[in-house]
N, C-alpha and C positions, 0 to 999 in steps of 0.2 A: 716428731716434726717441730720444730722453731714455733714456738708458739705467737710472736707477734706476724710470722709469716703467712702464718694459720688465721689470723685474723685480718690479715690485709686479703688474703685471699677468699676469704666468706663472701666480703658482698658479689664477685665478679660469678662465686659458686650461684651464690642462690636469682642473681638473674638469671645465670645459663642452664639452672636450675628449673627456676618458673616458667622459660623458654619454653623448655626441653616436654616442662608439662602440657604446656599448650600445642606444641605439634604434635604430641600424641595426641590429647584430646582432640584436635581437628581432625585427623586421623583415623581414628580409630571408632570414639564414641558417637562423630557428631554425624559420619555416615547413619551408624543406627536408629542415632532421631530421626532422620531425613528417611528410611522407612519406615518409621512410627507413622510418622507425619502423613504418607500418602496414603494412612488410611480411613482421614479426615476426610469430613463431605468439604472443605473450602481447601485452595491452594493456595491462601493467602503467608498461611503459616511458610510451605514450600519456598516461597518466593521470598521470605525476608532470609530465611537460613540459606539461600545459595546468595543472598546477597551479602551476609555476613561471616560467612565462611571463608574468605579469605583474608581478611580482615583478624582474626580469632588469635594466631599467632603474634600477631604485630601488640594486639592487646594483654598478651600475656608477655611478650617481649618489656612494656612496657611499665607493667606490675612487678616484673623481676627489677628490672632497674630501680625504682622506687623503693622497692622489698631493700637491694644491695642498699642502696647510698641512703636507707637508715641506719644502716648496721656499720656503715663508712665514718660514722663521726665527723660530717664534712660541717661548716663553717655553715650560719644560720642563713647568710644572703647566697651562697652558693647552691644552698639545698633550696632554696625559694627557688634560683631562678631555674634549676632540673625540676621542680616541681614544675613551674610555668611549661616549659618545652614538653615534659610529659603532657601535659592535660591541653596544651597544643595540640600536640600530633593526636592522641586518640579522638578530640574531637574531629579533627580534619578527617582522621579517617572514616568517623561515624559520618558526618555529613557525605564523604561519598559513598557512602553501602546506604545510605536513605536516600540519597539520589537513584545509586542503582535500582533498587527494591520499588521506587516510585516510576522509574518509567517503565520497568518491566511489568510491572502492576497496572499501567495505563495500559499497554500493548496487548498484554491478556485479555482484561477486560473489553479493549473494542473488537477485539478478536469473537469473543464467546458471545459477545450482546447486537454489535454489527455486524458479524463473520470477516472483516479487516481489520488488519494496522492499523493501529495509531500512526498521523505523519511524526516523519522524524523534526519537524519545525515544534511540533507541541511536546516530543519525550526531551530536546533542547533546553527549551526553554524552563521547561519543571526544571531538568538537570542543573542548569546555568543559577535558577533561584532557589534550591537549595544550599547550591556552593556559596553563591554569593553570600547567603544567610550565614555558613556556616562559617566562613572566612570573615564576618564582622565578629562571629562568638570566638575565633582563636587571635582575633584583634587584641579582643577584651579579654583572655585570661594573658596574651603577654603581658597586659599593663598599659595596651595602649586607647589613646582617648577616640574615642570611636564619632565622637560631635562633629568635630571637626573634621570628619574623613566624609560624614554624608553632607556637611552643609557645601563643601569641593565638591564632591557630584555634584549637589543641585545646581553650585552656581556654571559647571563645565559641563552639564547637559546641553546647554544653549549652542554653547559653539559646537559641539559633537553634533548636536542636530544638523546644524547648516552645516556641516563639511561632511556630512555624511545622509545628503538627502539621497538621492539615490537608491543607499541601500534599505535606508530606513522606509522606503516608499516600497520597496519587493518585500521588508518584512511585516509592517502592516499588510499588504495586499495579500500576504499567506496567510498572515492571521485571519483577516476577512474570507479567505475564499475556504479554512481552515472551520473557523464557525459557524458560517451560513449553513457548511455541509450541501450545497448547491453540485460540488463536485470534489467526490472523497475518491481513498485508494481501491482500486478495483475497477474501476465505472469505466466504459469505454467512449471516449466523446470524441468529438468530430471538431477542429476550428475553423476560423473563417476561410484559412486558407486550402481548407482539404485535406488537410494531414488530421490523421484518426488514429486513435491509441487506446489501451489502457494505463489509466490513470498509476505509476509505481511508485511513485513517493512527493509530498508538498514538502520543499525544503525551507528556509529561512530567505533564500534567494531566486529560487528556481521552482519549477514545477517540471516532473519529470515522465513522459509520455513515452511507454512502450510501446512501436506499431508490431502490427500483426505480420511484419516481416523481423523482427526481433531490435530493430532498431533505436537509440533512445533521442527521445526529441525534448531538447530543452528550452523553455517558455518562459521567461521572467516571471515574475512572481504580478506586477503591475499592468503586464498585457495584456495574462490572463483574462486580469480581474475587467478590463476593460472591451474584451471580444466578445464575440457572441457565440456561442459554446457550446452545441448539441449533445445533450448525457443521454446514450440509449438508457442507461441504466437508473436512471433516476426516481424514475417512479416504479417502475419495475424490471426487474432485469429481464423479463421475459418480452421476447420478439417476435415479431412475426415475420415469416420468411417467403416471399410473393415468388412466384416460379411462372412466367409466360413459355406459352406454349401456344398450339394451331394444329387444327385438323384441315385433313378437303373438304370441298363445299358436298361434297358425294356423303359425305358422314352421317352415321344417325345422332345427334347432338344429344338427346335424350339416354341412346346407349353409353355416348362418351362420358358424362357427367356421373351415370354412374360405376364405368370402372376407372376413372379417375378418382372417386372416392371410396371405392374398395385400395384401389393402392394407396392414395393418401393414408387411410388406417391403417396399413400394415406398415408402411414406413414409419409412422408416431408410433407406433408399438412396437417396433424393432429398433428406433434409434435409441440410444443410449441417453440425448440427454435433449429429448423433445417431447413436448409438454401433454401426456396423453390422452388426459380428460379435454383439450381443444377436439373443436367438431372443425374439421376441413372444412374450406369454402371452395367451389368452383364458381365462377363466374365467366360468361362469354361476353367479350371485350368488343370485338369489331370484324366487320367488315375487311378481310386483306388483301394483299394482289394474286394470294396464293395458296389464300383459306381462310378459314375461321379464327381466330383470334380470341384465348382466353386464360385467363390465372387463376393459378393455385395456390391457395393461403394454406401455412402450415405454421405453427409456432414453438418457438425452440426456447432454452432457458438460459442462452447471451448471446453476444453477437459471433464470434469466436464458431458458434455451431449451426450459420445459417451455410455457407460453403459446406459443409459435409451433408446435412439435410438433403439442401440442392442438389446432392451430386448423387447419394442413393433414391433419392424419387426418381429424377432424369432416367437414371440408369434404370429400374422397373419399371418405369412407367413406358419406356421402349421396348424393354422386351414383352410388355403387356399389349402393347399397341400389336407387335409382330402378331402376336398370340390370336389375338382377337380381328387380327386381318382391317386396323382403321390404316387407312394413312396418314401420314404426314407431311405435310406438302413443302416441296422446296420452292424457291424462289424462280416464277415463270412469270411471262410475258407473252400472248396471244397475240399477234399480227394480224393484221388479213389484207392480201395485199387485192387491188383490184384486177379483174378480168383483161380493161383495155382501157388504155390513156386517152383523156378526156381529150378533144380537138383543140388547139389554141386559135386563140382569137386572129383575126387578120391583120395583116399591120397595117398600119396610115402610112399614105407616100408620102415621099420627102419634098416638100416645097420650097 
């Protein structure tokens, strides 16, 4: 072979060379690690290598290049400025694999510590200020003057602000309702208006309300923060689920209370996601047109499981009733009409 052809063709070798290395290795070795790895007690490690595993290739791509156009004899300012563009691009790349790695890392973490998500207005934002970070660092290895690119921000925040109050006002108001933690993902709350949800994601703009008919209900981020908000879940997710009901006045009140609290137990011990160490409450409520009048407290572990609760007591606690021969009274109205019409007065003559 042509010996200067041989040498013009080395560097294009040995980048598609070093390539060639690096998609094996992402390939082949770096699955292995990544079951080394999951036999660590932390998934810290897990979580950067699937963040930088795509990325692997593109870094090796970039080592080849470099590798070739030393061996290219390229011109002193032309090899400066593929050096620049190289240590460009693998920065930028690295700045998003520690982006990704950082909010996957948040989302885990509230996951394992709060059992939810992170909102996506806080995995955002990290996102957004690492780029940002890292797109000042690929500023500075083209050569450019980075003074002057933040003192332009400082002096065009001002009018960005005013022509973008609006927005600015729903993403402050995420971030406050985001902090406070007052109302996080999961939580199922109630608004002024009556519409009740669970809470599925605080965005930058929006807040976004799943109802219990699967629908989504979207909230400004600023309206929010200004409503008045009912979190069943706030203080604890667990609820208590009131059940009215009524016997006839013919009842022994005393028998009733206690096989109402034999079924209450059996129902907390048979549902699936109702709180079992809770003691039932009965209580007799009133006086009614059609009997006795009285609730059954039972308590469940979210809102979501007060409808099924209801629905399997209802359902035994009537065929407990048949069993047990109580009734249940429907809705009656006693009359009584009189014997014989009272005589009417006499009338006055007409003068």
């Amino acid at each position: 072979m042509d010996p200067d052809l041989l040498k013009r063709l080395l560097p294009y070798g040995l980048a598609l060379g070093v390539w060639v290395v690096g998609v094996l290795f992402n390939r082949l070795l770096l699955p292995q690690i990544a079951r080394l790895l999951r036999k660590t007690p932390t998934d810290i490690d897990e979580l950067a290598l699937d963040s930088l595993r795509r990325h692997v290739p593109l870094w090796f791509l970039a080592l080849g290049v470099e590798v070739g156009t030393r061996y290219a004899g390229l011109p002193p300012v032309v090899q400066q400025r593929i050096d620049r563009a190289l240590q460009a691009i693998v920065v930028f790349s690295i700045t998003i694999a520690v982006s990704t790695f950082l909010t996957k890392l948040i989302d885990r973490r509230s996951r394992l510590m709060l059992e939810r998500g992170a909102t996506s207005l806080i995995q955002n934002m990290v996102r957004w200020i690492v780029i940002a970070i890292g797109m000042l660092m690929v500023a500075s290895s083209l050569g450019i003057a980075i003074t002057p690119i933040l003192t332009a921000l400082g002096v065009g925040s001002l009018a960005v602000a005013l022509a973008l109050q609006p927005t600015l006002s729903n993403l402050f108001a995420g971030l406050q309702i985001t902090l406070a933690r007052h109302i996080r993902i999961g939580d199922y709350i109630e608004l002024d208006g009556g519409r009740a949800g669970y809470v599925s994601d605080i965005s930058w703009r929006s807040t976004l309300i799943r109802e219990l008919s699967n629908n989504m209900v979207i909230v400004p981020n600023s309206k929010l923060s200004e409503m008045v908000v009912r979190n069943y879940a706030l203080s604890s997710s667990e609820l208590s689920a009131v059940i009215s009901c009524s016997v006839s006045y013919d009842a022994d009140l005393d028998r009733v209370r206690a096989v109402v609290l034999e079924v209450a137990a059996e129902v907390l011990k048979s549902h699936v996601n109702a709180v079992t160490d809770f003691e039932p409450l009965v209580r007799f409520t009133s006086f009614g047109d059609s009997g006795i009048n009285f609730m059954v407290v039972l308590r469940v572990r979210q809102f979501a499981d007060r409808a099924t609760i209801s629905d399997e007591f209802i359902r035994t606690l009537h065929r407990r009733f048949a069993a047990e021969k109580i009734d249940i009274p429907f809705p009656q109205r006693v009359v009584h009409m009189a014997s014989a019409a009272a005589p009417l007065p006499p009338a006055e003559p007409v003068r």
